[in-house]
Structures are given as C-alpha cells and as structure tokens.
ZAMARGU-4260 file (C-alpha; in steps of 0.2 Angstrom, whole numbers, plus 5000, padded with zeros to 4 digits):
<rodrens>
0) 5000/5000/5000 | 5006/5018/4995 | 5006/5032/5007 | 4990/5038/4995 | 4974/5043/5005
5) 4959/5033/5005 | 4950/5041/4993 | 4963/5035/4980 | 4962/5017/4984 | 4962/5005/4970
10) 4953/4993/4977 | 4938/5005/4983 | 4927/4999/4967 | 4928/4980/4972 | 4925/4980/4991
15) 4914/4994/4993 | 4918/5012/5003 | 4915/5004/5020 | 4923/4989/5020 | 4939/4997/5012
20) 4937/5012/5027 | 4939/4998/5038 | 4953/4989/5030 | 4962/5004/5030 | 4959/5008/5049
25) 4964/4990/5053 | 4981/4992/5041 | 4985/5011/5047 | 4981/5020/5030 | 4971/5033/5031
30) 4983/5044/5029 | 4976/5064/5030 | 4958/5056/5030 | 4955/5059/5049 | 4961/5076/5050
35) 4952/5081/5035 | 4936/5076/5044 | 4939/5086/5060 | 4942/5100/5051 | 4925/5097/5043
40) 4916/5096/5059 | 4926/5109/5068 | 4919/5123/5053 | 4903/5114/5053 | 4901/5117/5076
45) 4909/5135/5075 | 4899/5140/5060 | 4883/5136/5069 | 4890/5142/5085 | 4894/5160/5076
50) 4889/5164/5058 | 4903/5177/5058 | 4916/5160/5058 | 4914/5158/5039 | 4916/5178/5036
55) 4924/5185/5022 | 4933/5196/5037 | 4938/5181/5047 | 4944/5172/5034 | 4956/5185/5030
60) 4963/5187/5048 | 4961/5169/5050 | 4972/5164/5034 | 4989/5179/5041 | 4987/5168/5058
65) 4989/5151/5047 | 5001/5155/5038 | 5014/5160/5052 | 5008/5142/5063 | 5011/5133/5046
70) 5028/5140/5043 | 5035/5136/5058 | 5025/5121/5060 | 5034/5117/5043 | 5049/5118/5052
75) 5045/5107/5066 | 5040/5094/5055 | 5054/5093/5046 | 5062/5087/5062 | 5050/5076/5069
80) 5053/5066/5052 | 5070/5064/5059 | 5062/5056/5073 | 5070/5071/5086 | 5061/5087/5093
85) 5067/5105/5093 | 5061/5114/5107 | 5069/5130/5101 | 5061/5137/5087 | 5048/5146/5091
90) 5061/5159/5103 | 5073/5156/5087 | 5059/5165/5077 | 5057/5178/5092 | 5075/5182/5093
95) 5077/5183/5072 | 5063/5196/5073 | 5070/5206/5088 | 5084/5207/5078 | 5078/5213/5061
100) 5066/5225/5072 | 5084/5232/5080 | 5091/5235/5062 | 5078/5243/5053 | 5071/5253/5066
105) 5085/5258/5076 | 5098/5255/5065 | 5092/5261/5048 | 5098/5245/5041 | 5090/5242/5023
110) 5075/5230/5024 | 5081/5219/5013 | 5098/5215/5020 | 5091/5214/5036 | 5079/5202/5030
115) 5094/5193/5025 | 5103/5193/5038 | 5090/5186/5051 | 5089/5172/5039 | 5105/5167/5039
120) 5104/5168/5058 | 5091/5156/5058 | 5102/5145/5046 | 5118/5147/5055 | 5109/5143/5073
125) 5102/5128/5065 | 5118/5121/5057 | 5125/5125/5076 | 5111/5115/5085 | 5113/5101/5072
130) 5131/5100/5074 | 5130/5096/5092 | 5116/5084/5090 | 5123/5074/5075 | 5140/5074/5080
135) 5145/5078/5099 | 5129/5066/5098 | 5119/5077/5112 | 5101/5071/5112 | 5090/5085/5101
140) 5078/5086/5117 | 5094/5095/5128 | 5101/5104/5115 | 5085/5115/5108 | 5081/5116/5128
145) 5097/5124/5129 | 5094/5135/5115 | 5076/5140/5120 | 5083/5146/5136 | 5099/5155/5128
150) 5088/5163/5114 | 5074/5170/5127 | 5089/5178/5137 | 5096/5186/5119 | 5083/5192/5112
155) 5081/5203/5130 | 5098/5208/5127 | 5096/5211/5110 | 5083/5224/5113 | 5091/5232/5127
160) 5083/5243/5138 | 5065/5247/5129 | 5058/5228/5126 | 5044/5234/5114 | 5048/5238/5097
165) 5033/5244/5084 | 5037/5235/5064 | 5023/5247/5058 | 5028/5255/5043 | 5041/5245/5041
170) 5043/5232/5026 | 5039/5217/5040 | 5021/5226/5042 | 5018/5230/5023 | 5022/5213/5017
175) 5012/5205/5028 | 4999/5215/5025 | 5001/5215/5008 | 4983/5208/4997 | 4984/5202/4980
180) 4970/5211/4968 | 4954/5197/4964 | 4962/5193/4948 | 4978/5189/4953 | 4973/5178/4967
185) 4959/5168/4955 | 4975/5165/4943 | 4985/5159/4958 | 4971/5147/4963 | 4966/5139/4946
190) 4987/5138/4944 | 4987/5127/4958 | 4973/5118/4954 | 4979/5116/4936 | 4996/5110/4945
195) 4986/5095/4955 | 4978/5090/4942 | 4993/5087/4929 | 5002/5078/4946 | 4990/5065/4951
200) 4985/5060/4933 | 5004/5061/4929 | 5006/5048/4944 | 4993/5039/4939 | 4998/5037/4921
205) 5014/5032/4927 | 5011/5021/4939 | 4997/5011/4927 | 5011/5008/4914 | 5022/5001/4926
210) 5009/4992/4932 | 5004/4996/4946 | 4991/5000/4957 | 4982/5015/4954 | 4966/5026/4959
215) 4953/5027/4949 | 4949/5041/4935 | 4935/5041/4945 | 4942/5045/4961 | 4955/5057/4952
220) 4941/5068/4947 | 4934/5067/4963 | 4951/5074/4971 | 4951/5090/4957 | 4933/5095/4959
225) 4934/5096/4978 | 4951/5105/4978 | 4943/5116/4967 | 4927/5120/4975 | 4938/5123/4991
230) 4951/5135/4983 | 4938/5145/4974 | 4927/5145/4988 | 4939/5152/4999 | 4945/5163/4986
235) 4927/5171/4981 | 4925/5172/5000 | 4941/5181/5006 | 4939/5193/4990 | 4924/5198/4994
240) 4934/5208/5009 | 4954/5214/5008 | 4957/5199/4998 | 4972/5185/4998 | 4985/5190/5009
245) 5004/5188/5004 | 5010/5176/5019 | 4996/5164/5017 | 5003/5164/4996 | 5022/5163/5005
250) 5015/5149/5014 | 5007/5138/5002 | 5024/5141/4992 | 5035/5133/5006 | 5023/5119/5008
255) 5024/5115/4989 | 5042/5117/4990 | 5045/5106/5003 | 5033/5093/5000 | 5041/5090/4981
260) 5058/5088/4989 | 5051/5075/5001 | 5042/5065/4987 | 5054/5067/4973 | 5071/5068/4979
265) 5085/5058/4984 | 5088/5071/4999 | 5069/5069/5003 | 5069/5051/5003 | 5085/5052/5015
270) 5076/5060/5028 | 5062/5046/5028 | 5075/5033/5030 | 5085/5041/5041 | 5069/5046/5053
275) 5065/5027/5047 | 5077/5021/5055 | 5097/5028/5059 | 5107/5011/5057 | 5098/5004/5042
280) 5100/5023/5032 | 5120/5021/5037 | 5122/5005/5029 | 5112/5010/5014 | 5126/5023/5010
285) 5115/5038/5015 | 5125/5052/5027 | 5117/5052/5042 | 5129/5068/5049 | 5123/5080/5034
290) 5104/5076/5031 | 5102/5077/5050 | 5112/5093/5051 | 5105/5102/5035 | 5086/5098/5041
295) 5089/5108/5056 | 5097/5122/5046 | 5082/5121/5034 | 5070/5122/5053 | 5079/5135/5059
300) 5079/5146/5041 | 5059/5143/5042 | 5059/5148/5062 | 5067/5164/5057 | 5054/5166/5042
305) 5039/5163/5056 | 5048/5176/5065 | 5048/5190/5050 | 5030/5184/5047 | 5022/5186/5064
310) 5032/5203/5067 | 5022/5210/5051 | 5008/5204/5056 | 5007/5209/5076 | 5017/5224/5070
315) 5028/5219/5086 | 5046/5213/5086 | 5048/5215/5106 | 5051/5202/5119 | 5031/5199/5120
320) 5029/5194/5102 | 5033/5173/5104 | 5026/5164/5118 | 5027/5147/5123 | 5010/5144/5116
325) 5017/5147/5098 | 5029/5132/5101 | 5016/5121/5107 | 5004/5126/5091 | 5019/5122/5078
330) 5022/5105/5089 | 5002/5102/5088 | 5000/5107/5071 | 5014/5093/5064 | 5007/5080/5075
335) 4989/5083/5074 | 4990/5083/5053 | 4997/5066/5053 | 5017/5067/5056 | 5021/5054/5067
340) 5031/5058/5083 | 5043/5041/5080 | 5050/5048/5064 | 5050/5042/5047 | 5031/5045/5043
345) 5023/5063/5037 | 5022/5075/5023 | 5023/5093/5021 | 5005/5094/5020 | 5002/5089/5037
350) 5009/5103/5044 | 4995/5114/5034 | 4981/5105/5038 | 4985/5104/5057 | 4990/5121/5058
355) 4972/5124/5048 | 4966/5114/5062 | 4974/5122/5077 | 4968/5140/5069 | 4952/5137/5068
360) 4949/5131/5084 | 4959/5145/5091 | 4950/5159/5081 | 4932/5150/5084 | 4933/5146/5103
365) 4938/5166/5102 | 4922/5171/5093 | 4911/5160/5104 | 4919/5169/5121 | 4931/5156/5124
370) 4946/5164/5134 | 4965/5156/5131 | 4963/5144/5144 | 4949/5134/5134 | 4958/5134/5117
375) 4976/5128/5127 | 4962/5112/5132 | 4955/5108/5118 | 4969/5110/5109 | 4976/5099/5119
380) 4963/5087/5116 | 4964/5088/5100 | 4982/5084/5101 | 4980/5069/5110 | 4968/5060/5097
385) 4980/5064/5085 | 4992/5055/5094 | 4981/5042/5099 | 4976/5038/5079 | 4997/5038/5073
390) 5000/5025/5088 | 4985/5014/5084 | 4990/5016/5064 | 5007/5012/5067 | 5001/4997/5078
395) 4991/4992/5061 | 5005/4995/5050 | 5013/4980/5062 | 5000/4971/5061 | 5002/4967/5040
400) 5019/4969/5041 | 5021/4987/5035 | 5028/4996/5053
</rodrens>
C-alpha cells in the first residue's frame, strides 16, 4: 500500500467504501483522511456556534494567523521526520525578529539586507544545533532546551533597555499585509489547481504503465473537483473583503516546496529513512551527519521566516511577540496533521492542515467567548487524538507487516 489517501484506493470499486474504510483503519492507512474530517466538523460546530466564523473578514485574519503556525510548523515537522524534537524554534523565530526590528528601526539597516541577515541567523543557529546533535551526539531534546533558554535571554539583550519595538511602517508590516488584487489571486488558485491536476493524473499514468496499482479516473476527478470547490470558495470568500494575503501565498509556496523535495528527491527520501530508521539509512550509504544537520538548518531558516512573518503581522518585534504557546501550536499542528512523533512518517501537508486545524479552533473558541485557557484544552485534546490515531496506525502498520 502507497502512502495515497483513501479516497485513491484501487481497490475501493471492488469491496465497497465501507469495508475498504475499515481495511484501512485496521492496516494504518488513512493517511490525511481523519484530520480532514475534524476539520469538517470543527467549521461545521463554529459556523453554527457564530455565523461570523465563515466571514469574508475572518477568513482573511484567519488565513495571516495560518500562515505563520504553518511556517513554523513546517519547520517542526521537518524534524519530527528525523524522529527528534526541537524545542527551540519558536524563541529562534522571536530572537530573528528582535533582531531585524533592532536594524531597521534603530539602525536604519536596509530591509532587505536585514531580512537577509535574520535568515542566515536562523540558518547558522540551525547548522550549530545540528552540529552538536549529529555529531558531539547530544540528544535533540537537551540541545534546543538549551537553545530555548539562551535565545529567550538574547533576544532581552538584543533589545536592550526598551523591550517593545513597533514593525509598523516597516517592510515586515507592509508585506504582511500585503493583498493580491481578485484577479491575481483567481490566477493563483486555478494555477494550483491546474498543477494537481497534471500531478496526480501524471502519477497515475505512470504508475498504470508500470503496472501498478492506481486510483481510479473516478476517484482522480473526485480529488480535482473538491480542491477546486475549496480553493475557489475560499478565494470568492476572502475577495469579497481585503482579499488573499501575501504570507498565506508565501506559505502555500514553502509547503509545495517542501513537499516535492520530500516526494521526489533523493535528499527527501533520505530524511524518511534516516527518521525510518538511523542504522539501516547508514548501511544503505546515506549520510546520516549532513541530512540530519542540514534539516535543522532548513527548521531554523523557516523559524526565522515565522519570526519576520508574525512581526508584520502583530506589528511587534519585542520580547512579548513569541510565547510558549506558539511552540506548542507548531508542535500540535505537525502531530495533529498526521506526522508521526517516531519519525520516518509525514508530509509537508500535514503541517498545513494541522495548523488549519489548530487555527480554527483557536479563532472560533475566540468568537464564541472562549478565553485562552479553553483553546490551550481543547487543543490539547485535540492533540492527544492525534496521537492516539498515529499510535494505533502504526500498531496496524505492524499488524500486515508494513511498521
């Protein structure tokens, strides 16, 4: 069985949709199936709670809020492929944007080089953190403690004496409040949908010559139609008030990114098999060292991302911007879309979803006069399912021999 979701299962036509839904739950393949559903019910509840939930307004603020979880969610999930856990991201991303605050706004630094260089800080810190995990061999879980703690204490210092710092008018602010004209962002989404179309019928094609299993034209039409409906429908809906926002765009970009360097590259299948399982990656030839190093650079690079994104968006780079909570959201968002926490099992789009998740029940619990205490537990709930589901699919996946 392929890492496919349900709905592509070639076998769907002969046992029916239920019996195959339970094959699958038995075997440990449903892939994004389940969080797709909650995210259904959980627009479904808040709708009905609060008919503002769907608003062209909402949506809008909704999508900037996404977009910085799913960035540094993106992040996080890079390293839970590995199997490891950085704790350290989120104040990564904190520090980063103190420090592109202190250059442009005290400094008079050009955005753009600033913007530079808080990126390369998030890639040099990452290459640092890697180092002493893959190769003084310090456990991941001490190191980004270690780095959590020394970034919240640097980012104070870096500030100095005045803690808050206002990004408005800066570049930070404009970009992230910068919205695409209706026509531009309809040519975006019938791109993207034109772009998963051509994939999955490309994969299918492909995978029929060789001859293989394969979904269904059925079932590939089935896929188009719906991403369709919900791209455009989102789109027509978020036009009707400022419109599609840059980060979100940024966002769907890195996701892409990533999720075709995962799929289709050697480097990509690396971090599978290294997350898979350390020995048996070694003794195929891949380099453990490097691909364990370079995915902590390429978390830290997207920490420092989240951190220009949310400073723009808050129109804050001070000590307040990151809390503890955005950690927990990224670490939620990974784990809720599907990535497993035992490495070796997740995609990009995991990341997206959960963070869609986590959002939305962040942003409806606040619209129905929930205060933060009651979206920490029911994210926290949430999160808990989540894991509940990968540890019963990976005790299925044992079960036919696939774990």
């Amino acid at each position: 069985m392929t890492r496919n979701s349900f709905i592509t299962d070639s076998r769907l036509s002969h046992e029916g949709f239920f019996s195959t839904f339970l094959r699958r739950v038995k075997e440990g393949q449903l892939g994004s199936l389940p969080v797709i559903i909650a995210l259904v019910v959980i627009i479904i509840v808040f709708q009905s709670a609060n008919d503002k939930f769907l608003s062209p307004a909402n949506l809008v603020n909704l999508s900037s809020t996404v977009a910085y979880i799913a960035i540094l969610a993106l992040g996080i999930n890079l390293i839970l492929l590995l199997g490891e856990i950085d704790l350290s991201l989120a104040q990564l991303g904190g520090l980063a944007a103190s420090l592109l605050g202190v250059l442009v706004v005290r400094q008079g630094v050009p955005p753009l080089i600033a913007l530079v260089i808080m990126l390369v800080l998030g890639l040099v810190v990452g290459a640092i953190q890697g180092w002493f995990f893959a190769v003084v061999g310090i456990p991941a879980f001490v190191v980004t403690l270690a780095g959590l703690l020394a970034f919240t204490g640097l980012t104070l210092t870096t500030l100095g004496v005045q803690k808050n710092l206002s990004m408005s008018g800066t570049f930070a602010f404009d970009f992230a409040n910068f919205y695409f004209p209706a026509m531009w962002a309809y040519v975006f989404g019938a791109v993207a949908v034109i772009g998963f179309g051509a994939g999955i019928v490309s994969s299918k094609l492909r995978r029929q010559a060789a001859g293989l299993d394969n979904p269904s034209w059925t079932s590939v039409t089935v896929r188009i139609v719906l991403l369709a409906v919900i791209v455009f429908g989102f789109l027509i809906l978020v036009n009707q008030d400022f419109g599609l926002v840059l980060p979100f765009l940024l966002m769907l970009v890195i996701a892409i990114s990533i999720d075709l360097v995962l799929r289709k590259t050697r480097y990509g299948r690396s971090i599978y098999a290294v997350g898979g399982k350390v020995e048996a990656a070694r003794r195929a030839g891949i380099q453990v060292t490097w691909v364990r190093i370079s995915v902590f650079m390429a978390a830290g690079t997207l920490a420092a991302l989240f951190g220009f994104i949310k400073a723009g968006v808050n129109s804050n780079a001070g000590s307040t911007l990151v809390t503890t909570q955005d950690l927990l959201n990224a670490i939620a968002a990974a784990v809720i879309g599907g990535t497993s926490l035992f490495g070796g099992r997740g995609t990009a789009w995991a990341a997206v979803l959960g963070a869609l998740v986590v959002g939305a029940i962040n942003n409806g619990l606040y619209l129905i006069g929930f205060n933060s205490d009651a979206q920490l537990i029911i994210t926290a709930l949430v999160l808990l399912a989540a894991v509940v589901i990968d540890a019963l699919s990976r005790r299925g996946q044992r079960y036919v021999g696939r774990g």
